[in-house]
C-alpha positions in Angstrom: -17.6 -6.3 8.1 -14.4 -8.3 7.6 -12.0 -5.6 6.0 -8.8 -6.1 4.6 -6.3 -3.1 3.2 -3.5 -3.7 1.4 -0.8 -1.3 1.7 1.1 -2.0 -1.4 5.0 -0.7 -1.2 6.7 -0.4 -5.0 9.7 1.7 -6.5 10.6 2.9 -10.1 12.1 -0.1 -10.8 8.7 -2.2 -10.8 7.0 -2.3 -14.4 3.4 -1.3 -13.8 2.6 -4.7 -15.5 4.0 -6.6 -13.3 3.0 -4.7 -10.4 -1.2 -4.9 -11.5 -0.1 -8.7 -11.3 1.0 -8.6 -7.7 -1.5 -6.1 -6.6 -3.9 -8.8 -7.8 -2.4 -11.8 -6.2 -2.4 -9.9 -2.7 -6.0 -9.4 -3.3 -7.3 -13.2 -3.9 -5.0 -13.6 -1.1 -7.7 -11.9 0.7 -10.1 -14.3 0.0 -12.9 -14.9 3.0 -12.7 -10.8 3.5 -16.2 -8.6 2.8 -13.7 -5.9 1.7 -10.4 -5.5 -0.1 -8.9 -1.9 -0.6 -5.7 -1.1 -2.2 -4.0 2.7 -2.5 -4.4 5.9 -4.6 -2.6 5.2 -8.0 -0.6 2.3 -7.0 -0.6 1.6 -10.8 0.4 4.5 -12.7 2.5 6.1 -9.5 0.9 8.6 -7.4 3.9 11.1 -7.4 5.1 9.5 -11.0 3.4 13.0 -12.9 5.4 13.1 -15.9 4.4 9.4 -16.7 0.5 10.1 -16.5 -0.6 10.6 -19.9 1.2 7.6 -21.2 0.3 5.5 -18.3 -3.7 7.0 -18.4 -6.3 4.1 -19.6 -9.9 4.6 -20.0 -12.3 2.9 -17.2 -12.6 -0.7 -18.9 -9.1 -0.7 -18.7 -5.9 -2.9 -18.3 -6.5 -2.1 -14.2 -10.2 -2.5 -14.0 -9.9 -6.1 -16.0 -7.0 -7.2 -13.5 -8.7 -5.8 -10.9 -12.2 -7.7 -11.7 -10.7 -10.9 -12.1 -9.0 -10.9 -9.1 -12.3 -9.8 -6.9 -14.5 -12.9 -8.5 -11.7 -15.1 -7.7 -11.3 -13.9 -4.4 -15.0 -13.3 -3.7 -14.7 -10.3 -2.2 -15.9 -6.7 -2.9 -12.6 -4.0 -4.1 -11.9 -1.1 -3.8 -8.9 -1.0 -6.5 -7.6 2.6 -5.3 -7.2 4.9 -8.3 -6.0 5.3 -12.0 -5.4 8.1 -14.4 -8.7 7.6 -16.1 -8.4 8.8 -20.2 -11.9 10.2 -21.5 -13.2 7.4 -24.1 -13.3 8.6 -27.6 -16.4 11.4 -27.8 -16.6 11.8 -24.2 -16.9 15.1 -22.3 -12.9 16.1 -21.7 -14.3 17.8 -18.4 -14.2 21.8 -17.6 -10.5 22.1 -18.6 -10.6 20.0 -21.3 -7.7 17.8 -20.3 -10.0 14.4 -20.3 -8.0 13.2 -17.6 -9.2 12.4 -14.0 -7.8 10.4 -10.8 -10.7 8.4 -10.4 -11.6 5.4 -7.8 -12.8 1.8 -8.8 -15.2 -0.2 -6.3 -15.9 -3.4 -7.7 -18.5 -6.0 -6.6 -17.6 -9.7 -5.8 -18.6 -10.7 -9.1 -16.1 -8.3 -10.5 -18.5 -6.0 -11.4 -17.8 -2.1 -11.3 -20.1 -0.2 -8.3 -18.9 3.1 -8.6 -16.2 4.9 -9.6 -15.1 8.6 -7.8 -13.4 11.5 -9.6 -11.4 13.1 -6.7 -12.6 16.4 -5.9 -9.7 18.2 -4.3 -6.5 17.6 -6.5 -3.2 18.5 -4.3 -0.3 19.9 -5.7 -0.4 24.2 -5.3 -1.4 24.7 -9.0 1.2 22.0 -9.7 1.3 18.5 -10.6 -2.9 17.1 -10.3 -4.4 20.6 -11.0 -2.3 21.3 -13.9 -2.6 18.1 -15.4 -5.9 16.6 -14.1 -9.6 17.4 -14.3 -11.5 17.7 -10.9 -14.2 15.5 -10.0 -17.6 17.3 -9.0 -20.1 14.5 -7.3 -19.9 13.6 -4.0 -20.3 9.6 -4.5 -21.2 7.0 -1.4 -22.8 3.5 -2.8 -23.8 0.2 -1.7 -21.5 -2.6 -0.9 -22.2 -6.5 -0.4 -20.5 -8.2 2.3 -20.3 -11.6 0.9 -17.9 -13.1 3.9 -20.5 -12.5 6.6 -23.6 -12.5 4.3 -24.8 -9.4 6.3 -26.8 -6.7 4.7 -24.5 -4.3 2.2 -23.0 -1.3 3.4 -23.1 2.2 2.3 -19.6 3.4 1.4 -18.3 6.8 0.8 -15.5 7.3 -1.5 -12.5 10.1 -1.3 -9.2 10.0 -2.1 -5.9 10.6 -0.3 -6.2 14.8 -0.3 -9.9 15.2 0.0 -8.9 14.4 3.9 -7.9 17.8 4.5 -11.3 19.0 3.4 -14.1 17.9 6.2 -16.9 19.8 4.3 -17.2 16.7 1.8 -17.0 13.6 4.2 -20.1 15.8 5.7 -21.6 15.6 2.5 -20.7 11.7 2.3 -22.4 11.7 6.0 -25.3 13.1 4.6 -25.6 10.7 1.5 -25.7 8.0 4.3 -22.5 6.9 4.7 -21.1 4.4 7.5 -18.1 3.3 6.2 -15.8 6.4 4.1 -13.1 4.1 2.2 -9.8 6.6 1.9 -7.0 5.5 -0.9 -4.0 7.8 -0.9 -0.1 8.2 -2.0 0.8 10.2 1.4 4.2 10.8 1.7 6.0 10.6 4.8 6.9 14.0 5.2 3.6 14.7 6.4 2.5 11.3 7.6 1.3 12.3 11.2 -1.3 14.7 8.9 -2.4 11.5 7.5 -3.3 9.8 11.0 -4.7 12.8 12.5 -6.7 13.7 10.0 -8.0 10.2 9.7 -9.1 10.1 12.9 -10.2 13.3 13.3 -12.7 12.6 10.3 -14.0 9.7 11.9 -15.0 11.4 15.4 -16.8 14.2 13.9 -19.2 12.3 11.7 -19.3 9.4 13.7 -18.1 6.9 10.8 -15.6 4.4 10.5 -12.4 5.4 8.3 -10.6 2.7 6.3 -7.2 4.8 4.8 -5.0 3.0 2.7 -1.6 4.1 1.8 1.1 3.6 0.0 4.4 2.4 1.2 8.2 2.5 -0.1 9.7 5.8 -2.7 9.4 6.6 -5.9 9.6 9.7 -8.4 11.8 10.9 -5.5 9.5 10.9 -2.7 9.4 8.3 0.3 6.0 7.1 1.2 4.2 7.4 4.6 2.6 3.9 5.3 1.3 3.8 8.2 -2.9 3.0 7.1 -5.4 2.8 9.6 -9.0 1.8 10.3 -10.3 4.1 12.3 -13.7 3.4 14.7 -16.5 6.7 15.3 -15.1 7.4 18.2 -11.8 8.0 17.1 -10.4 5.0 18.1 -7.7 3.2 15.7 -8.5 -0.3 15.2 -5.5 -1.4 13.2 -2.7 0.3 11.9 -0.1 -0.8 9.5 4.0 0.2 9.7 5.7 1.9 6.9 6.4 -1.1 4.7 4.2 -3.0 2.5 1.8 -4.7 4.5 -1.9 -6.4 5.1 -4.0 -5.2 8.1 -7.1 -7.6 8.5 -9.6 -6.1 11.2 -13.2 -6.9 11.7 -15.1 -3.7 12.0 -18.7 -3.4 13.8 -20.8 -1.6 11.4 -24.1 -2.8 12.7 -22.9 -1.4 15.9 -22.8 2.5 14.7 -26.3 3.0 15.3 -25.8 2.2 18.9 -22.5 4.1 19.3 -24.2 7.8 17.8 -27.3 7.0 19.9 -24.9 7.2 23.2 -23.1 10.6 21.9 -26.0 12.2 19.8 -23.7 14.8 18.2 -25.1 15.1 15.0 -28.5 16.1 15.5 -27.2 19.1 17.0 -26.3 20.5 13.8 -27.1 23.5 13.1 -25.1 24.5 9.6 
């Protein structure tokens, strides 16, 4: 599987129009990859909190269209990162009733929508995503196309930028047959060597490869960490990016896992 991820660098000085234009030129840039992945709320801001509820848009929105578009044109299957997803008009406004969520978009190559993913764990100490967000509450893996090689799809787990500090759901993502976990975030730098050891550390102990995109340059005051990674099941990094925006392109051997977790049989061992 031919993966691309796109560590997008912006400030407060970018309109979010214009950037949804250039985070869709980079991905038909991309063209001849199986798979495209961009960052956690690259459009709305992923520390911009106070400009959520204007900058929240329902699923079929301005993101997802600009987004679809630019995977059929690229041929390639998306994962567009995150948005502030609005509840449409008569839909369930979630346990809190906020109706707002941080919720994943993996497109097809024909632009059409796969999955989405509400993120589960919502960071900021009763701050910031749990005082303003909804948590999600399904653990979500699907099936991706790899239209470069024209091998058989992939199953993809989806989490999102915290959820890496909580190993009990990339188990569950394990469980629901996962080969490939696909990790957005807006890390900052001040705990960036978290990030890369918590990447890897996920990948060793459920023998998966890790794809962590983040987000590069500051804004709303807080300087980003950079520095994504694919990551192999034996904890090996495969490609990883600086701490400015940039494209890491890295061919990863998912037909190979079987082979690699038949040599080190640690997971049927489980026992809990």
């Amino acid at each position: 599987m031919r993966v691309a991820v796109v560590q997008l660098a912006y400030g407060d000085d970018e309109p979010v129009e214009r950037r949804r234009e250039r985070a869709a030129d980079l991905v038909r840039a991309q063209a001849g990859h199986d798979l495209v992945v961009l960052p956690e709320l690259w459009a709305p801001g992923g520390f911009a909190y106070r400009d959520w509820p204007d900058r929240a848009e329902p699923l079929a929105g301005p993101t997802l269209k600009v987004l679809a578009a630019a995977a059929q044109d690229a041929g390639v299957a998306l994962h567009g990162g995150s948005v502030i997803e609005r509840a449409a008009e008569g839909d369930d406004l979630g346990a809190e009733g906020r109706g707002l969520w941080n919720t994943s978009l993996l497109l097809g190559p024909d632009g059409s929508l796969l999955a989405t993913y509400r993120k589960v764990h919502r960071f900021g100490f009763g701050t910031g995503e749990p005082r303003l967000l909804e948590a999600g509450d399904a653990v979500v893996a699907a099936d991706v196309p790899q239209p470069a090689s024209g091998r058989e799809p992939v199953r993809l787990g989806l989490a999102t930028c915290y959820d890496l500090r909580f190993p009990e759901l990339f188990r569950a993502l394990l469980d629901a047959g996962s080969r490939v976990v696909v990790v957005p975030a807006a890390w900052p730098a001040a705990r960036v060597a978290h990030w890369t050891l918590l990447g890897r550390a996920r990948a060793v102990e459920d023998q998966v490869f890790v794809v962590a995109c983040n987000t590069a340059g500051t804004h709303a005051g807080h300087r980003m960490g950079g520095r994504s990674q694919v990551v192999g099941p034996s904890g090996e990094v495969l490609a990883e990016a600086g701490e400015d925006e940039q494209v890491l392109s890295v061919e990863i051997d998912v037909e190979g896992l079987d082979a690699v977790r038949a040599a080190f049989p640690v997971l049927a061992d489980r026992r809990l």
